[in-house]
Structures are given as C-alpha cells and as structure tokens.
VOGU-3710 file (C-alpha; in Angstrom, 3 decimals, decimal comma):
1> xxxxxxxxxx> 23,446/19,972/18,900  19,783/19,510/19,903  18,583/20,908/23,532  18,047/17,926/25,621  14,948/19,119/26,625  13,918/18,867/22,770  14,944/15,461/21,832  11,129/14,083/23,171  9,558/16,548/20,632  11,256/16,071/17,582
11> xxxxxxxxxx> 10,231/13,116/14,732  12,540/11,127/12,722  12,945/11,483/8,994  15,080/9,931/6,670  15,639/10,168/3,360  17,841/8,261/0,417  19,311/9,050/-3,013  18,511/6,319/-5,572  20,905/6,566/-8,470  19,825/4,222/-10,596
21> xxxxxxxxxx> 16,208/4,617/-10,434  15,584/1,216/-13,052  17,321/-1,070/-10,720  15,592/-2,527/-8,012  18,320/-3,591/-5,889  18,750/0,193/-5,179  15,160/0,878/-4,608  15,361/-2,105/-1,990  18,412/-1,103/-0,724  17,017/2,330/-0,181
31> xxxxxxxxxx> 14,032/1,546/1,613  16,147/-1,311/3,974  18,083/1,750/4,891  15,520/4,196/5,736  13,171/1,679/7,820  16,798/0,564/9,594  16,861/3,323/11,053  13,085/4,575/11,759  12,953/1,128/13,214  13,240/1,787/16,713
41> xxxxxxxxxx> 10,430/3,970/15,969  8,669/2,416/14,010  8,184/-1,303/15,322  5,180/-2,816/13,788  2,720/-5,032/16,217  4,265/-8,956/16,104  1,582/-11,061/14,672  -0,566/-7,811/13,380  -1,957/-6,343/10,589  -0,361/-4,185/8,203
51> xxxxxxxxxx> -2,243/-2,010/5,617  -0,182/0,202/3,212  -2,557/3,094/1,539  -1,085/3,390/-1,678  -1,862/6,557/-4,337  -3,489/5,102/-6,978  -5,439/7,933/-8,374  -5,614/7,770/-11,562  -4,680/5,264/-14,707  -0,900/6,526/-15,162
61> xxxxxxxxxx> 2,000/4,453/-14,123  4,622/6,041/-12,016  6,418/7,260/-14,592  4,540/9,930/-15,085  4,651/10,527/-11,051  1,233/10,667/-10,606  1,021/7,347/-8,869  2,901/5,593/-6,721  6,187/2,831/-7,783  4,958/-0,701/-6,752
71> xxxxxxxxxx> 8,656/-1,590/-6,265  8,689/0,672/-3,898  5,675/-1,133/-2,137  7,358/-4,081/-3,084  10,452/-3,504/-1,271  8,798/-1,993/2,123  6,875/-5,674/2,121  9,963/-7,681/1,776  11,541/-5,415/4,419  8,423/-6,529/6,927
81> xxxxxxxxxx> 8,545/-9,810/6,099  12,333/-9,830/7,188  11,912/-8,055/10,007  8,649/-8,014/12,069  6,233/-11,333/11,685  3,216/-9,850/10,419  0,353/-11,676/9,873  -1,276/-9,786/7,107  -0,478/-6,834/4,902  -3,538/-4,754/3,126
91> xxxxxxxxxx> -2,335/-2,626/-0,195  -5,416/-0,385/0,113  -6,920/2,392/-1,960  -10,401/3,921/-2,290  -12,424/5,017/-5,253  -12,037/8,062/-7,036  -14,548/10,434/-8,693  -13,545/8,569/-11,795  -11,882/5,464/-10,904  -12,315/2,572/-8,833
101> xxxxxxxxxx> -9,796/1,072/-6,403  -10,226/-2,447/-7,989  -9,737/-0,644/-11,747  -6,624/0,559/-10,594  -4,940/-2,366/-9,051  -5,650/-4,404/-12,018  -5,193/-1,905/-14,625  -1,921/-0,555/-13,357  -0,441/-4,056/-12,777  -0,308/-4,409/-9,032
111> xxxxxxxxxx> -2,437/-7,746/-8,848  -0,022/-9,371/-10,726  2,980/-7,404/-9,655  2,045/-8,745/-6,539  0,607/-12,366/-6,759  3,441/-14,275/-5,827  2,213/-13,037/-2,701  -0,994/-14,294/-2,556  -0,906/-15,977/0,453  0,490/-12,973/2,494
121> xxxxxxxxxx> -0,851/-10,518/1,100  -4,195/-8,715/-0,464  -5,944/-5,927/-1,930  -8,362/-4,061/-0,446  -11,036/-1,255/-1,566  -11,500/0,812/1,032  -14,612/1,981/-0,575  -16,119/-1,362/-0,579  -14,818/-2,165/2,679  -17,433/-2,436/6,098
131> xxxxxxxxxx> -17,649/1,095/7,270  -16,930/2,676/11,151  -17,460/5,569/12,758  -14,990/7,752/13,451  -14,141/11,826/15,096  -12,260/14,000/12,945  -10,130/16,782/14,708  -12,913/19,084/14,699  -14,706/16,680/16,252  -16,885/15,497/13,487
141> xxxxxxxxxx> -18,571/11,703/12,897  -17,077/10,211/9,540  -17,524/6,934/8,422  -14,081/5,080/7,298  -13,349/1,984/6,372  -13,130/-0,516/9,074  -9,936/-2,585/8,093  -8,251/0,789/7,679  -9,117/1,828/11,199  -8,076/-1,825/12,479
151> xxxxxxxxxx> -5,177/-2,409/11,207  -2,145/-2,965/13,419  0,253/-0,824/11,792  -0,651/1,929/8,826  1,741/2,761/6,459  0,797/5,718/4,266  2,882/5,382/0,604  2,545/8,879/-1,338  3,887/10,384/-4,036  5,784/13,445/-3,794
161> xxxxxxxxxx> 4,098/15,632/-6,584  2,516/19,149/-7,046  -1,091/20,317/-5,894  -2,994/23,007/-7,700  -4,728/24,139/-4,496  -1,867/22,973/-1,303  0,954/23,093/-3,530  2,359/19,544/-2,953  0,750/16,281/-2,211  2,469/14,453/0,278
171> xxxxxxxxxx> 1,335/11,721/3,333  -1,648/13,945/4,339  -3,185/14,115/1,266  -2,523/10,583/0,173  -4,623/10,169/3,987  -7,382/12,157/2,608  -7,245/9,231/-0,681  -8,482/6,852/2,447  -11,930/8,845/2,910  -14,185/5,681/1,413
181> xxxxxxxxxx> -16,804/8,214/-0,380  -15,795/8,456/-3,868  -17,022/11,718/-4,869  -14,381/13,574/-2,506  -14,511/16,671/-4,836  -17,377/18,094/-2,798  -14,953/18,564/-0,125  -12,399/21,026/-2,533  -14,148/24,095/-0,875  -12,567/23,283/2,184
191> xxxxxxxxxx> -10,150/21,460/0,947  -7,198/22,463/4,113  -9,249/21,570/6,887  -10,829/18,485/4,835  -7,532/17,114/4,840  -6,770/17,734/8,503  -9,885/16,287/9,465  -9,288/12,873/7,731  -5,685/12,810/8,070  -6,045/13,035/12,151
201> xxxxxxxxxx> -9,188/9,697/12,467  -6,126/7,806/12,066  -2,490/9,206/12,092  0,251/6,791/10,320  2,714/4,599/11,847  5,025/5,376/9,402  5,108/7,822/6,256  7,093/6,763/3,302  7,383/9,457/0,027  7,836/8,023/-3,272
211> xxxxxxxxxx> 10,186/10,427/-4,681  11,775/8,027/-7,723  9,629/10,475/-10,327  7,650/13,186/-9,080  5,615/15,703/-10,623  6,104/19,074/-10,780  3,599/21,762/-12,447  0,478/21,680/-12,172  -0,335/18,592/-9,998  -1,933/16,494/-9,208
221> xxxxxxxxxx> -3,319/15,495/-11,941  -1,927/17,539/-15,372  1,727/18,286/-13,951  4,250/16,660/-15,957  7,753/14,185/-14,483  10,241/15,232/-12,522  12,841/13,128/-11,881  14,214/13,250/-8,387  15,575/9,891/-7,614  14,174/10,211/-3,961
231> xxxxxxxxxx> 13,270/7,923/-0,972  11,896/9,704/2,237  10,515/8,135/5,443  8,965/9,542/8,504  7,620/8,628/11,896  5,203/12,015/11,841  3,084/12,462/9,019  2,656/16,596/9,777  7,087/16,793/9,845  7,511/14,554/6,928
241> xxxxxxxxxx> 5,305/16,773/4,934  6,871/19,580/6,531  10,678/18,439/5,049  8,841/17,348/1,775  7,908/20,495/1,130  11,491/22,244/1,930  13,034/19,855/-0,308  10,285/20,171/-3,206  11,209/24,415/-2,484  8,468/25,322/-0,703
251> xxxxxxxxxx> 7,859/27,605/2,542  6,215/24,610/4,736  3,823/27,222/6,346  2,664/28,320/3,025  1,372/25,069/2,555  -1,939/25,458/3,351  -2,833/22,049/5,228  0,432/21,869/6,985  -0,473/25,434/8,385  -3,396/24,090/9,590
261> xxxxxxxxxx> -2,492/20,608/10,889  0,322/22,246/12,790  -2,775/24,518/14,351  -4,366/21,197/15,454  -1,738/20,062/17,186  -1,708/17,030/14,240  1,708/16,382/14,465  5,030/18,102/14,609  7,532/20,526/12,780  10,476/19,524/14,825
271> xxxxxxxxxx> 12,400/16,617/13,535  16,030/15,350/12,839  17,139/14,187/9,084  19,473/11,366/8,277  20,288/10,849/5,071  21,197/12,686/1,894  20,347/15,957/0,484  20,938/17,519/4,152  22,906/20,461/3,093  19,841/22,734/2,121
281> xxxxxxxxxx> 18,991/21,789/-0,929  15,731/21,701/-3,337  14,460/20,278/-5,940  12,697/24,091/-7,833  9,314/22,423/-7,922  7,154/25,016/-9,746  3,212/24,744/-9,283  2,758/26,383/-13,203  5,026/28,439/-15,829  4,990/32,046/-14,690
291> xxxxxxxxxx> 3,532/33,400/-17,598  0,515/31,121/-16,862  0,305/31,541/-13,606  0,460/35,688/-14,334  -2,303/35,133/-16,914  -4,915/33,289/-14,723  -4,034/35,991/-11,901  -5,009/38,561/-14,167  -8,171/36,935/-15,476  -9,556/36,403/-11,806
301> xxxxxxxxxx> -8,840/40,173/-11,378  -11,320/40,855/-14,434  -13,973/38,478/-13,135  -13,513/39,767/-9,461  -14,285/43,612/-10,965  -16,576/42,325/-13,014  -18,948/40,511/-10,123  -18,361/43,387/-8,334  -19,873/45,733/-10,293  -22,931/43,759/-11,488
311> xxxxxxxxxx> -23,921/42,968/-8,127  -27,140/44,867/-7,427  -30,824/43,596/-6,133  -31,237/41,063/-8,674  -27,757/39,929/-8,461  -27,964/39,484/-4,573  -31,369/37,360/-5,327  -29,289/35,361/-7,482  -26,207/34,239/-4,728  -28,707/33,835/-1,904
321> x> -30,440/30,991/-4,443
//
C-alpha cells in the first residue's frame, strides 16, 4: 500500500497486452482501456487543440518497429473524438537528416490512412511550421515550432525500440524528433542533455508507447523486430520511460537521459501500474549480440592505446585545430 503522503508524487501508467496484434478491434480496445483510466488525468482542453508527435523517422513501416503503427494513432483519435470535443488534432513530425516530414506521411501511407478525416484532422511539418522561442532546462533559447508549443493538449506517440547511444528510445526521445532543425545529428555529442533540454520546452500531456513490434538490437535505426504485443500510456513522460525501460530489461538509471532528466527535476520515477505484465517481467531487449558488442569494445581499446601513444607536439597541434 502506498504512503499517503506519496500518492501526490507518483504518475500514472498503464499498460495493455494486445493478442492479436493484426486486428484492430484489439488495438482500439487497448488504447480505450488505457486512456479510461489515465483519463482523470489526462483531460484534454474542451474545444482545443490536439497535436500527436508521431515517430516517423525513417521510410520503414511499423513492422519493422522502427516507426510508429498508424492504427494505433488511429485509435487514440477515435478515442478523442468520443470523449473530449476537440476542435483540431495535428499528426506532427519534423524533418530528418535524410527525410522530410511530408515524405514520410505520404510515403508511409498516413495521408491516406487518414483522409477520411480530412475535415478533423491534418498533418503538420514541424520543420516547416512558424517558429517560437523557447528555454530549455538549462535555460537555453531554442526555436520550436509554434503549433507544437500552442497546442492545447500534446500527445507524444513513440515507439518502444533500442538506442545505440541511450539504450531505448522511448517518449523523450520521440520529444527530441520535435526539435524543427533537421540536421539534429550535430547534437549526438551531447546527445543526454540534448534530449533533456528539448524534452522539458514542452512536457506531454500524455505519453503513449507503441509496443505492437519493437525493435531490439541495435536501434534505432539497424535493430531488427521484436514482437511484444504492447500498449503503454503515461501521464509523466520521465516515469513512463522509466517503466519502459524495466520492461524492455533495462536498469532505468543506466539509461543515460533518464539519469539526467530525473537530475532536472523533468519529471518523476514514482508511479503506479495498471495493467498487465505487473508481475516483474521483461521483454530481454539486447542493444547488440555479445560477441559484437565484445569485438567493438576491444577495437576502441586498440584505438584508445593507439592515440595515446602517438600523441606528442605535433599530435597536440593537430586536436587543438
């Protein structure tokens, strides 16, 4: 039983087993059940605007789990149409280094998916969208786009899948998707605090995981399907990420951005579950075969000697340039 004193300081999460992953009456059920009961928490503003920020990164349906289900979109708008009168809802991506927003919703079939809804709903590109200024948690000036920032109600709809350098990409990540520059790869130096930063200009409402397919390996781009037949919701982007990575088998602080965002105060670690999968158990998500992973360990050692020893007066010349 939870302390009284707690109950203020814990989030909600929720998450559903889909068993039959290719019918969408299940997916739809799922997601009425989560948001049913998030919904006292999550109450979207009558009359407002909604924008979902979807993970569309690349061109590779969710099958592969690299991107995210539009059913599952699909079924989170009929469940706001049902149940709070919203005046708009915004499926919203920006570019990346080597795709546009606008190439993905058309290539990956979400325009169409999606046009019976024409008059309710539309696509925007954050990257072409009018920019505002914004303070990052460090207390940096970025610009972002400005329907992002306006909107009502934000829904962030990630994928649960792998990441090479923070282990798994979950809501915060998918946030960091929303930055509207599309060469975001200059930021991979700092990629923890990066995340933090543009994760905290504008927290979500609401935090949904598409966990139908994820991927495991070596995400987020080159990992390969894993089927986990998962639906998870959240009202705190920091604890859903948090119980994402427990269930994907991962030590939450040794996620490098959670770590960090808990640091900032970005969110919280606290939170109560509803749902399946409550009795401890995970999913084995692997970053990279062991053999690999001992093999590129080994090689940095070499280099790491190797730059070591070779560093003299004309090497230092060389780093300062």
């Amino acid at each position: 039983m939870n302390h009284p004193d707690e109950s203020h300081m814990r989030a909600k999460i929720a998450i559903k087993k889909i068993s039959d992953i290719d019918d969408y009456d299940h997916i739809r059920g799922g997601i009425e059940s989560l948001l049913n009961y998030l919904k006292d928490d999550f109450q979207p503003f009558n009359g407002g605007t909604v924008l979902i920020k979807v993970n569309l990164c690349l061109l590779l349906g969710p099958e592969t789990g690299a991107t995210v289900d539009p059913r599952v979109a699909r079924a989170i708008i009929e469940w706001l149409k049902a149940n709070s009168p919203v005046r708009k809802i915004i499926i919203a991506e920006a570019d990346a280094t080597h795709l546009s927003a606008d190439m993905a919703f058309k290539a990956l079939g979400w325009r169409k998916y999606f046009k019976e809804f024409d008059s309710d709903v539309e696509f925007c590109n954050l990257s072409q969208d009018k920019r505002v200024e914004a303070k990052t948690c460090c207390g940096r000036n970025i610009e972002m786009s400005a329907r992002y920032m306006e909107a009502d109600t934000l829904i962030s709809l990630a994928k649960l899948k792998t990441h090479s350098l923070q282990k798994i990409t979950c809501t915060m990540k998918n946030l960091f998707g929303a930055l509207p520059e599309k060469y975001k790869i200059k930021y991979h130096p700092n990629l923890t605090d990066s995340i933090c930063e543009f994760a905290s200009v504008r927290p979500p409402d609401l935090s949904i995981i598409d966990g139908l397919i994820g991927m495991d390996g070596k995400g987020p781009v080159n990992g390969f399907p894993k089927i986990c037949q998962l639906l998870i919701a959240g009202t705190d982007m920091v604890a859903t990420d948090y119980f994402c990575a427990k269930v994907m088998g991962f030590r939450p602080k040794s996620v490098p951005h959670i770590y960090r965002a808990i640091e900032f105060k970005l969110g919280k670690s606290l939170y109560d579950v509803i749902g399946d999968l409550l009795n401890g158990e995970n999913l084995k998500f692997k970053l990279m075969p062991t053999w690999e992973e001992y093999v590129r360990k080994s090689i940095k050692r070499v280099r790491d000697r190797k730059n070591k020893g070779s560093m003299g007066d004309a090497g230092n010349e060389i780093w300062e340039v």
